[in-house]
N, CA and C of each residue as an Amber inpcrd file, in Angstrom:
protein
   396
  48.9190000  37.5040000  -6.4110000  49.5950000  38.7700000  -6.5020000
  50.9770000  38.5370000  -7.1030000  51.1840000  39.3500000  -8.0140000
  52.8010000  39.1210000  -8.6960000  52.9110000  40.4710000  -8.6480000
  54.2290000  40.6170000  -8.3750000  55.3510000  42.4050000  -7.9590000
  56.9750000  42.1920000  -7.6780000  57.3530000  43.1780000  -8.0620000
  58.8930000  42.8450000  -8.0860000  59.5220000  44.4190000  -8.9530000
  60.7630000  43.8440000  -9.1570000  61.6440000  45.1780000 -10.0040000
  62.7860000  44.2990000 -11.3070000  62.8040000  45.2810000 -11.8970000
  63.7290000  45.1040000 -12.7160000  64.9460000  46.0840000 -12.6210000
  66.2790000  45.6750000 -12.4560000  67.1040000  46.8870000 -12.0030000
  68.7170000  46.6740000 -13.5260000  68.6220000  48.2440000 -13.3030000
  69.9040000  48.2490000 -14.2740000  71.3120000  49.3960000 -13.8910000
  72.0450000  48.7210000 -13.9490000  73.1430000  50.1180000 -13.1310000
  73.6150000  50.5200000 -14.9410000  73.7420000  51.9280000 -14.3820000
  73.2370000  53.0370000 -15.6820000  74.7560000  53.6630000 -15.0970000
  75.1330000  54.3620000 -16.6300000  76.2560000  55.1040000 -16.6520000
  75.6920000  56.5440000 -17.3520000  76.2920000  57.3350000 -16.7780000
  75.5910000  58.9560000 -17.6390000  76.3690000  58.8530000 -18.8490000
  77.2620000  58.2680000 -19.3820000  77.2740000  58.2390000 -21.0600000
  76.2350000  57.5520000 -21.9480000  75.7090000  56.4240000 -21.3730000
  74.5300000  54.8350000 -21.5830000  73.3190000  55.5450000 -21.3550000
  73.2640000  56.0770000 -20.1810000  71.6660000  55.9930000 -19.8220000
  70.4110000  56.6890000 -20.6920000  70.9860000  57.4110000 -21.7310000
  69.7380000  58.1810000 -22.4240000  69.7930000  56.7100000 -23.5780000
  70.1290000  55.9250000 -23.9950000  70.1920000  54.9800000 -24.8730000
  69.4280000  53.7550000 -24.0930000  69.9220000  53.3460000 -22.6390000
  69.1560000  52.0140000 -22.1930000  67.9620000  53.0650000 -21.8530000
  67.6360000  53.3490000 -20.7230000  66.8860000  54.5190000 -20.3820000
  65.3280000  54.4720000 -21.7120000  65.7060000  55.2000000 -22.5400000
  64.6710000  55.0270000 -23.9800000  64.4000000  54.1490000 -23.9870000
  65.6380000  53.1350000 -24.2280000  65.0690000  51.8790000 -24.9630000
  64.0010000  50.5700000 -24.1060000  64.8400000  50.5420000 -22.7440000
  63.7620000  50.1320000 -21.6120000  62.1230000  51.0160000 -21.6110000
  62.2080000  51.9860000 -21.8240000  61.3800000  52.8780000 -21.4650000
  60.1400000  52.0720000 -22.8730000  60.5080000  52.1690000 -23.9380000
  60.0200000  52.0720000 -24.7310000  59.4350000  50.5520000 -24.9020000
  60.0610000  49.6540000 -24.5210000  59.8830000  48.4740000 -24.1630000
  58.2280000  48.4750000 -23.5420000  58.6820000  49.0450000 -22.6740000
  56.9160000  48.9000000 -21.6620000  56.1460000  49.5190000 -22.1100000
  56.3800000  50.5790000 -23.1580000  54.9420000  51.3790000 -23.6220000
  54.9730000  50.9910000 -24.7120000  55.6090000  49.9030000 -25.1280000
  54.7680000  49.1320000 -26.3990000  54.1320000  47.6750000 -25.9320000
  53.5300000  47.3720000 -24.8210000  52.8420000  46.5320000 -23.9710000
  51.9320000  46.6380000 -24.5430000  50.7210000  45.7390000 -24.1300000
  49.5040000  45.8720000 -24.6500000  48.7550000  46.6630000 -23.2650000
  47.8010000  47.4070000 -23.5100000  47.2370000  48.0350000 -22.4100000
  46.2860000  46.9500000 -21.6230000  46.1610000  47.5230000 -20.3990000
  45.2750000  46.5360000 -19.2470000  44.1120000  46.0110000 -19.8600000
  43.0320000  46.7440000 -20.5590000  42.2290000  47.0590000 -20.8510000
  41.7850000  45.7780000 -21.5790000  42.7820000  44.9590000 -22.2950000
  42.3130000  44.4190000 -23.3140000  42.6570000  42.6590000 -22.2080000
  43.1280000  42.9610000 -21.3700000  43.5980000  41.7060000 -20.2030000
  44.6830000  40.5840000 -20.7640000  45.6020000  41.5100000 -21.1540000
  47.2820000  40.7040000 -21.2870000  47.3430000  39.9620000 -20.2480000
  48.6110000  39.2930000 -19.7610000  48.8970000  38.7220000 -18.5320000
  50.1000000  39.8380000 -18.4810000  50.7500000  40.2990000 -18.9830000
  51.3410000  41.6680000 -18.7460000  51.0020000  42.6770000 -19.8510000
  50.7110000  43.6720000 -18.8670000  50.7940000  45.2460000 -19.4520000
  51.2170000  46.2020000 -19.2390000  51.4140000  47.3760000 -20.0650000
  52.4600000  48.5840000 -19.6840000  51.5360000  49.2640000 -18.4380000
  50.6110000  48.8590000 -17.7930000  50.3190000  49.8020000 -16.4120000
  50.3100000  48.9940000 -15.5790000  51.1090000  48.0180000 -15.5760000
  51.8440000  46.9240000 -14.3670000  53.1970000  47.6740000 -14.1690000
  53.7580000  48.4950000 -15.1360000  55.0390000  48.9940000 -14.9840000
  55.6140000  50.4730000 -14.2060000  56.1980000  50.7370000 -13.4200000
  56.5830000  52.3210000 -13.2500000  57.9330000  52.4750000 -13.4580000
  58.2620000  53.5810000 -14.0730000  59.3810000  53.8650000 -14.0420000
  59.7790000  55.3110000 -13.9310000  60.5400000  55.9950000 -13.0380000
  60.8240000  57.2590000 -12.9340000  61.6530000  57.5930000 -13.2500000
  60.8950000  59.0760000 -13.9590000  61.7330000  59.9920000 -14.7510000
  63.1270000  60.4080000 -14.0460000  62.4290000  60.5450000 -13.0750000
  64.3490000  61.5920000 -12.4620000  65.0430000  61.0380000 -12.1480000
  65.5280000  59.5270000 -12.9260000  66.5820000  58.6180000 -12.8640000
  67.5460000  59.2850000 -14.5310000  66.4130000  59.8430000 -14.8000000
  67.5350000  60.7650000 -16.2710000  68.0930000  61.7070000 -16.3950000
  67.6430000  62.5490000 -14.5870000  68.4810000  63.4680000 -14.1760000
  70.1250000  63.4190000 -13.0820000  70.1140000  62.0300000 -13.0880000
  70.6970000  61.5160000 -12.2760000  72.5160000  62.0330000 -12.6320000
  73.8140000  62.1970000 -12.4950000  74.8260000  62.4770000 -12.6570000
  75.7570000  61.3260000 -12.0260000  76.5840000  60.2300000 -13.2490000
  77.4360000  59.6470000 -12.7590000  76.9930000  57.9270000 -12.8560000
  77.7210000  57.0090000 -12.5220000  76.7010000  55.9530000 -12.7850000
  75.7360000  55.6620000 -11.6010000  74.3230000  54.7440000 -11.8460000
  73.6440000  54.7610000 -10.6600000  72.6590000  53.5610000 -10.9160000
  71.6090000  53.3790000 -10.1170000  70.9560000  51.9460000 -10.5120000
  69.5090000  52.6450000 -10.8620000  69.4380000  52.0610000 -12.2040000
  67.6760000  52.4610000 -12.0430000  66.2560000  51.4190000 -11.8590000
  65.6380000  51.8670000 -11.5610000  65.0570000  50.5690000 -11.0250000
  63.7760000  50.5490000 -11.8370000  62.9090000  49.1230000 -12.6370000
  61.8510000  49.8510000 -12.7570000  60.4020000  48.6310000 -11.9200000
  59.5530000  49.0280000 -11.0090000  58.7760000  48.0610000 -10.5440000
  57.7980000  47.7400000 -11.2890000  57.0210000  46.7040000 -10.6290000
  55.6140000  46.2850000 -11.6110000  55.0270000  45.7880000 -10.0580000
  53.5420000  45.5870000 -10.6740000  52.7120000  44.8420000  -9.7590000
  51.6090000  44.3080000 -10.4750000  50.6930000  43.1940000 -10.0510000
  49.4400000  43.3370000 -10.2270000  48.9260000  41.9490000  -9.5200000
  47.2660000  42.1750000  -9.6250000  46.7500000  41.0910000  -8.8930000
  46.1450000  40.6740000  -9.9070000  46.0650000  39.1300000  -9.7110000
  45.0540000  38.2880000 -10.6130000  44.3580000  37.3310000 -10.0480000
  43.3150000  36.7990000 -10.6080000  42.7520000  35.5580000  -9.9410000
  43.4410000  34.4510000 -10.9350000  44.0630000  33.5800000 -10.0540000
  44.3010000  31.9650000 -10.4240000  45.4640000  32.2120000 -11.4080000
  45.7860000  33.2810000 -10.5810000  47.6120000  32.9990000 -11.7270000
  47.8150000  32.0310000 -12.0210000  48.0960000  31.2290000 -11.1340000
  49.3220000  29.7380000 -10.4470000  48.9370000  28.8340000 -11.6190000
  47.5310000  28.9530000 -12.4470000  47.4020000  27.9650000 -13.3130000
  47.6160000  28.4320000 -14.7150000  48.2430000  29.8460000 -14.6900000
  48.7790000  30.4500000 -15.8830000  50.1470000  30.7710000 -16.0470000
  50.8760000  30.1970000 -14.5940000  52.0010000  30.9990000 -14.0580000
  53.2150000  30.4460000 -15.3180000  52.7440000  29.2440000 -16.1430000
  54.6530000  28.8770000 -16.8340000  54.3650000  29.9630000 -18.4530000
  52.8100000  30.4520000 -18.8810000  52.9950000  31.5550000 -19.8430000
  53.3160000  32.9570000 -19.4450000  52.6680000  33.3250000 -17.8460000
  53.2580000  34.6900000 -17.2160000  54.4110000  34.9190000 -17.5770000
  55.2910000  33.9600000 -16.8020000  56.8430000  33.4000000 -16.9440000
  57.6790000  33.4940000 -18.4560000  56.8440000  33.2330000 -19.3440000
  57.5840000  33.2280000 -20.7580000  57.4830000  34.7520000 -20.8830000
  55.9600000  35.0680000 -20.9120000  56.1540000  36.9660000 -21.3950000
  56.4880000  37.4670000 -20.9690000  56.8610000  37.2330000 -19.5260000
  57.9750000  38.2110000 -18.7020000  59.3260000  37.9500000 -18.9290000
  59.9550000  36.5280000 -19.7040000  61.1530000  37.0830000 -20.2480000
  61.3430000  37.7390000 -21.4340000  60.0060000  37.5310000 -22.2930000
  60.4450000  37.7610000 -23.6930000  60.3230000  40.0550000 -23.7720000
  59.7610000  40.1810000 -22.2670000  59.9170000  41.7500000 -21.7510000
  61.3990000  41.6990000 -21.5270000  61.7670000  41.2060000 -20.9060000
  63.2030000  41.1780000 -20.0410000  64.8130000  40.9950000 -21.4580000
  63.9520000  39.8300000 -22.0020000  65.2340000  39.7800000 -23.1690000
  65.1770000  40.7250000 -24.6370000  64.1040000  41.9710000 -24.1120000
  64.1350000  42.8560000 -25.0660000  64.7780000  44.2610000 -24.4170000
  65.0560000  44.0170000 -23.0290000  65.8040000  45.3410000 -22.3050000
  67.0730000  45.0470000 -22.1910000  67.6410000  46.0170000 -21.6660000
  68.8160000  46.0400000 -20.7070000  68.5140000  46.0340000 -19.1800000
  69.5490000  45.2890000 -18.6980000  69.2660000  45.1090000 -16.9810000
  69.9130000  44.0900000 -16.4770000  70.3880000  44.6630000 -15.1660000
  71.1530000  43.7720000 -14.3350000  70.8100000  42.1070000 -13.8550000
  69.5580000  42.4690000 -13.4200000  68.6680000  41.8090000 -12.1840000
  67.5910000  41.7590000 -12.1720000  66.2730000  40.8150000 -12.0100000
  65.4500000  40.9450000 -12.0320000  64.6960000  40.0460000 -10.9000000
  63.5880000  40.5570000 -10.2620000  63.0720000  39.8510000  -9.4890000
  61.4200000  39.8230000  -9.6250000  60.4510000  38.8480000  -9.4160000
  59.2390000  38.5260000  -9.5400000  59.0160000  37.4810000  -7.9430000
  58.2070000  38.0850000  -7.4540000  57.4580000  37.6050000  -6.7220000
  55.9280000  37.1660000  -6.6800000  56.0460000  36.1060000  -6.5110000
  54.1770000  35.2600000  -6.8270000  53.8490000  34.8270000  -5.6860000
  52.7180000  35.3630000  -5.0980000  52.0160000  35.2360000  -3.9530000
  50.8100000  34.5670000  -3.7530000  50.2960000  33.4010000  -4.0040000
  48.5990000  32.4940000  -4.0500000  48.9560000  31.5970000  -2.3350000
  47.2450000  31.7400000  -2.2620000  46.9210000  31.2100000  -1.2050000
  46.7150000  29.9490000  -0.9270000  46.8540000  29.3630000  -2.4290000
  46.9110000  28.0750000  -2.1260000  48.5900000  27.3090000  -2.4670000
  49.6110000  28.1840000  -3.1410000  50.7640000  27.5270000  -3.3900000
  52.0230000  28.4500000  -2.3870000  51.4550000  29.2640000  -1.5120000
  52.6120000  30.2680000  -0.8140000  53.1040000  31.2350000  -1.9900000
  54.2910000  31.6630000  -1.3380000  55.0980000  32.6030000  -1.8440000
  56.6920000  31.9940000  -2.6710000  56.2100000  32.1460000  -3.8190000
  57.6560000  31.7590000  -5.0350000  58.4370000  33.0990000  -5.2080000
  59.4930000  33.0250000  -5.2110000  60.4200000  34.4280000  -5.3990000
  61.6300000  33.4200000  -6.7590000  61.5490000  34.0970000  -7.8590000
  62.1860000  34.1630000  -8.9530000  63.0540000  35.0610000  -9.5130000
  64.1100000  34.7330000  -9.4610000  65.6850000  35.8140000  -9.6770000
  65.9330000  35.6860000 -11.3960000  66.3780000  37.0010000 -11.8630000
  67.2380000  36.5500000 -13.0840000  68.5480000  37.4320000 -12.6770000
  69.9540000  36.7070000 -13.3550000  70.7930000  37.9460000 -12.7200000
  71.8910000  37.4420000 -14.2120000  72.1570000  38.9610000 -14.5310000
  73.1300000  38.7840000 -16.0140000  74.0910000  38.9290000 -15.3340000
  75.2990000  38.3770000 -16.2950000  76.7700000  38.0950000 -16.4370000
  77.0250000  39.2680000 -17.1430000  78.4360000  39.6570000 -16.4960000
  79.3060000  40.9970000 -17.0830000  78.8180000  42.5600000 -16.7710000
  78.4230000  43.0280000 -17.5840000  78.2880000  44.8010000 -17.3530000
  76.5760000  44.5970000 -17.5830000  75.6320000  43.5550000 -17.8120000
  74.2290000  43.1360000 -17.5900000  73.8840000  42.4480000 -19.2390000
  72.4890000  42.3240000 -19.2400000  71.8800000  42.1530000 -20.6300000
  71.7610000  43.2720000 -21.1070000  71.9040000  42.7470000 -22.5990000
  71.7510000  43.5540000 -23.9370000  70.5920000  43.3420000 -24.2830000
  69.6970000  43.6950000 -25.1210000  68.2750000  43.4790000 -25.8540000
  69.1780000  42.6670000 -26.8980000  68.2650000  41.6990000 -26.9460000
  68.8250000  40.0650000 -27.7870000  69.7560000  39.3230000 -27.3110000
  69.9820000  39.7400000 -26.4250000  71.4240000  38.7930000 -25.7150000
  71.2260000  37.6180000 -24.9120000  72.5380000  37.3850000 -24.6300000
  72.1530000  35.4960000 -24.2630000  70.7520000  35.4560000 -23.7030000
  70.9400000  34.1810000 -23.3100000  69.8100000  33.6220000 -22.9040000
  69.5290000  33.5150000 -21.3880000  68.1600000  33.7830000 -21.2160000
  68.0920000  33.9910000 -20.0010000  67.9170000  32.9650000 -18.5550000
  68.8210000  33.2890000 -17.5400000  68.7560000  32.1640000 -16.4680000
  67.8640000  32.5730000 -15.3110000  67.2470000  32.0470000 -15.1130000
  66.0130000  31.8900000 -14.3550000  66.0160000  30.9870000 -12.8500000
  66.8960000  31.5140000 -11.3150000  66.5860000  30.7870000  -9.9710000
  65.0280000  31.0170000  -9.5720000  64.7920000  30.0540000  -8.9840000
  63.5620000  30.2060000  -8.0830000  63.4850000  29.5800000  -7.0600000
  62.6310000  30.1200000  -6.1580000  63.0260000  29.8330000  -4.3290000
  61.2940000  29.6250000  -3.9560000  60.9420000  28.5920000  -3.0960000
  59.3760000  28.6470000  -2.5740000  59.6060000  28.7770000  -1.2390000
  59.0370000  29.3240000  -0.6580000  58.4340000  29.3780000   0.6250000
  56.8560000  29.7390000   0.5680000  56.9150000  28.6400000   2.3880000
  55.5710000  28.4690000   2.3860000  54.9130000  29.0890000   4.0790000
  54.1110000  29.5510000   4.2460000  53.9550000  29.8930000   5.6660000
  52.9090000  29.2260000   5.9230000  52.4510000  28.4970000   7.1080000
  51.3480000  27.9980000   7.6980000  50.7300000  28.6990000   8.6990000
């Protein structure tokens, strides 16, 4: 199981510009259908974060289940940044859940006012825990 969010603190002058452009990001995914390791219906993102007034955080989640990630998990990992270093956003988190390696929790967190689409390069913590 992999799930998590991607979060961006939004200003009402910015947000119809990141807003789109995030937005647009995920609906140029490849659909489920064809079995990406990510696709735009792993993604949600809600609208009435564009009705929002003032700055605020928008968040957008994903989920999905697979069999035998863990032995696909370092290309998951690449296409989920090369999603990430085409948005804007603060923070990002991914959680990977297998029954045979526990639970990995993976942070990205930008420097300054967040990432730009093309901007530096991305830093990547990761944390394991294991339950018996």
């Amino acid at each position: 199981m992999v799930y998590g969010c991607i979060k961006d603190c939004v200003s009402s002058r910015e947000a119809p510009q990141r807003l789109g452009t995030n937005r647009r990001v995920l609906e140029d995914l490849p659909p489920g259908d064809t079995w990406p390791l990510i696709s735009r219906e792993m993604f949600g993102c809600p609208e009435r974060s564009l009705l929002v007034n003032g700055p605020h955080t928008e968040v957008v989640h994903f989920g999905a289940a697979y069999q035998g990630i863990e032995y696909e998990w370092e290309m998951w990992l690449r296409e989920f940044e090369c999603v990430l270093a085409r948005m804007y956003w603060v923070s990002a988190t991914v959680h990977l859940e297998t029954e045979l390696a526990g639970t990995h929790s993976f942070h990205w967190e930008s420097t300054g006012d967040g990432h730009r689409p093309g901007g530096d390069a991305l830093r990547l913590r990761s944390e394991w825990t294991h339950e018996s």
